[in-house]
DRENPA-3360 file (N, C-alpha, C; in nm, 2 decimals, always signed):
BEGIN
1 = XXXXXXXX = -4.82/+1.27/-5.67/-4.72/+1.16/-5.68/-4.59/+1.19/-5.61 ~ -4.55/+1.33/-5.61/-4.42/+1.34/-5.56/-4.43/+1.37/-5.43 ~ -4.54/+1.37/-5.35/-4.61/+1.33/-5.19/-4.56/+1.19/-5.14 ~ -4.61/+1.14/-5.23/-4.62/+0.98/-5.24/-4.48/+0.93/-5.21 ~ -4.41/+0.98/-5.29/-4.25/+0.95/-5.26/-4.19/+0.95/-5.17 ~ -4.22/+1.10/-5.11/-4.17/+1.18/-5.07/-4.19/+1.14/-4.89 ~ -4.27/+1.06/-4.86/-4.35/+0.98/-4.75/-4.27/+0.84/-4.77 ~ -4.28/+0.79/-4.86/-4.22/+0.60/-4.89/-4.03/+0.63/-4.84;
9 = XXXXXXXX = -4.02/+0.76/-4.91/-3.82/+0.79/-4.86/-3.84/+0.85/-4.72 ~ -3.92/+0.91/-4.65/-3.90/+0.95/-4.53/-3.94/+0.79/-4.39 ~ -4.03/+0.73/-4.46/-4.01/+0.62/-4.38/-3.94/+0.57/-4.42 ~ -3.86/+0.52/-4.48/-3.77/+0.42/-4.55/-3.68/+0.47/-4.42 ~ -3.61/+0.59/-4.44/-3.51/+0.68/-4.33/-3.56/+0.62/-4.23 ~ -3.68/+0.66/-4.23/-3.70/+0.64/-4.05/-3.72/+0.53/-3.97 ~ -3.72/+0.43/-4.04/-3.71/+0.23/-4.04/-3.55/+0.23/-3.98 ~ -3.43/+0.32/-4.07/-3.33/+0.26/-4.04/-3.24/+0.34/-3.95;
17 = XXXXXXXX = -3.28/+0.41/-3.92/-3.24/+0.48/-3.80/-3.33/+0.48/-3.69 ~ -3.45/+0.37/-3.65/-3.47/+0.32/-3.55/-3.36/+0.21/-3.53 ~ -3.42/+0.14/-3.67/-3.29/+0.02/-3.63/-3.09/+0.04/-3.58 ~ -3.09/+0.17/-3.65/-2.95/+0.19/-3.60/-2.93/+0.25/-3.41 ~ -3.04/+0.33/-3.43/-3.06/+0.36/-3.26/-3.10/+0.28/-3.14 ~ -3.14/+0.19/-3.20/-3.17/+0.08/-3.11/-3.02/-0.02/-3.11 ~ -2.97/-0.04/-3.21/-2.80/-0.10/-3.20/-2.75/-0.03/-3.13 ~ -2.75/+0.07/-3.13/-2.64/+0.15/-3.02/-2.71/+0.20/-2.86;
25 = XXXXXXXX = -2.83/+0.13/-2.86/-2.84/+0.12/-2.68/-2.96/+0.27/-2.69 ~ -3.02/+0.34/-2.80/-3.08/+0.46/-2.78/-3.25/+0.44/-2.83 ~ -3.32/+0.50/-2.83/-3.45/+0.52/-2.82/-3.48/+0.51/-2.95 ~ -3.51/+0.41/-3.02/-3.54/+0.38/-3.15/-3.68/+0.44/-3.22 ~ -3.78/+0.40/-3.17/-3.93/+0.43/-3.14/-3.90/+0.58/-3.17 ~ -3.85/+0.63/-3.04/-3.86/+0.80/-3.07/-3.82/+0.86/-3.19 ~ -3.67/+0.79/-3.21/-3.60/+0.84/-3.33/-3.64/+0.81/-3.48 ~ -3.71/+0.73/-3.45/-3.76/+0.68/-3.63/-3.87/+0.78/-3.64;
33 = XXXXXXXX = -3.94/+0.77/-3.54/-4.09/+0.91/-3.52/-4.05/+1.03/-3.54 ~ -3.95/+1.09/-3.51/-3.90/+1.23/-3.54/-3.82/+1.20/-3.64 ~ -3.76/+1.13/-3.68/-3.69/+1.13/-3.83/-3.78/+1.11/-3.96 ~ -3.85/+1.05/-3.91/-4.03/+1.03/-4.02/-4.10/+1.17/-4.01 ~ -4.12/+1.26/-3.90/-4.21/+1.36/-3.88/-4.11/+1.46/-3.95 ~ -4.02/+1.49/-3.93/-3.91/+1.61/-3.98/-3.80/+1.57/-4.00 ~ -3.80/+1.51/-4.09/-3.62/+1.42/-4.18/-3.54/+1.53/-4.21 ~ -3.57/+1.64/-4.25/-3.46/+1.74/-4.28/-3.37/+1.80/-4.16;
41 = XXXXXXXX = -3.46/+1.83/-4.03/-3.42/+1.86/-3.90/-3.31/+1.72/-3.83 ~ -3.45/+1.65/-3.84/-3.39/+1.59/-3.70/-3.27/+1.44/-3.75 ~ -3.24/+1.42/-3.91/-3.19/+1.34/-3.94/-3.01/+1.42/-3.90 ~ -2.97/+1.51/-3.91/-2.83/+1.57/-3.86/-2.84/+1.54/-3.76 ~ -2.94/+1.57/-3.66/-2.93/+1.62/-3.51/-2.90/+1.47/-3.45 ~ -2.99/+1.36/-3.55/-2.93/+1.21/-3.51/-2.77/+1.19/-3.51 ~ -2.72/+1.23/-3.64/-2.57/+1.16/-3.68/-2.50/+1.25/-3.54 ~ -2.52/+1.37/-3.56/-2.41/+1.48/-3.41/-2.43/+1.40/-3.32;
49 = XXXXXXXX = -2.56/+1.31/-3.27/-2.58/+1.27/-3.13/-2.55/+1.15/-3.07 ~ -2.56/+1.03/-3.17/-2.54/+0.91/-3.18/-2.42/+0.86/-3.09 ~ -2.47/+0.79/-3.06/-2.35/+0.67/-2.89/-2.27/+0.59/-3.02 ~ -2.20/+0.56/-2.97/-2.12/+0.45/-3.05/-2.23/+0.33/-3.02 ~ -2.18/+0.21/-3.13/-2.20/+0.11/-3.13/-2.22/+0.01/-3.01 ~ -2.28/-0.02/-2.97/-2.26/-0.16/-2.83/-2.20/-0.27/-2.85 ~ -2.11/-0.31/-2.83/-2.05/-0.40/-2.82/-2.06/-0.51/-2.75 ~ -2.11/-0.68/-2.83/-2.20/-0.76/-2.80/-2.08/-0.86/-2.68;
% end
């Protein structure tokens, strides 16, 4: 059960930091796949890296 979770909160993360990487002009796809494969790693290494926002 605590697999189960533990999979449902790492995609959850990794839904919304495609969607935030893709707002800001960056590789969405990639970043939700590595934030879903290794959330503990690669979820910092997102916030340090991140572009600012695009401005419409």
């Amino acid at each position: 059960m605590e697999y189960l979770f533990g999979l449902i909160i790492a995609a959850i993360v990794g839904v919304l930091i495609a969607k935030d990487a893709n707002s800001r002009g960056m590789n969405g796809t990639g970043w939700g796949i590595f934030v879903f494969l290794v959330c503990i790693v690669a979820l910092p290494i997102y916030l340090i890296v991140r572009k600012p926002v695009l401005e419409e």
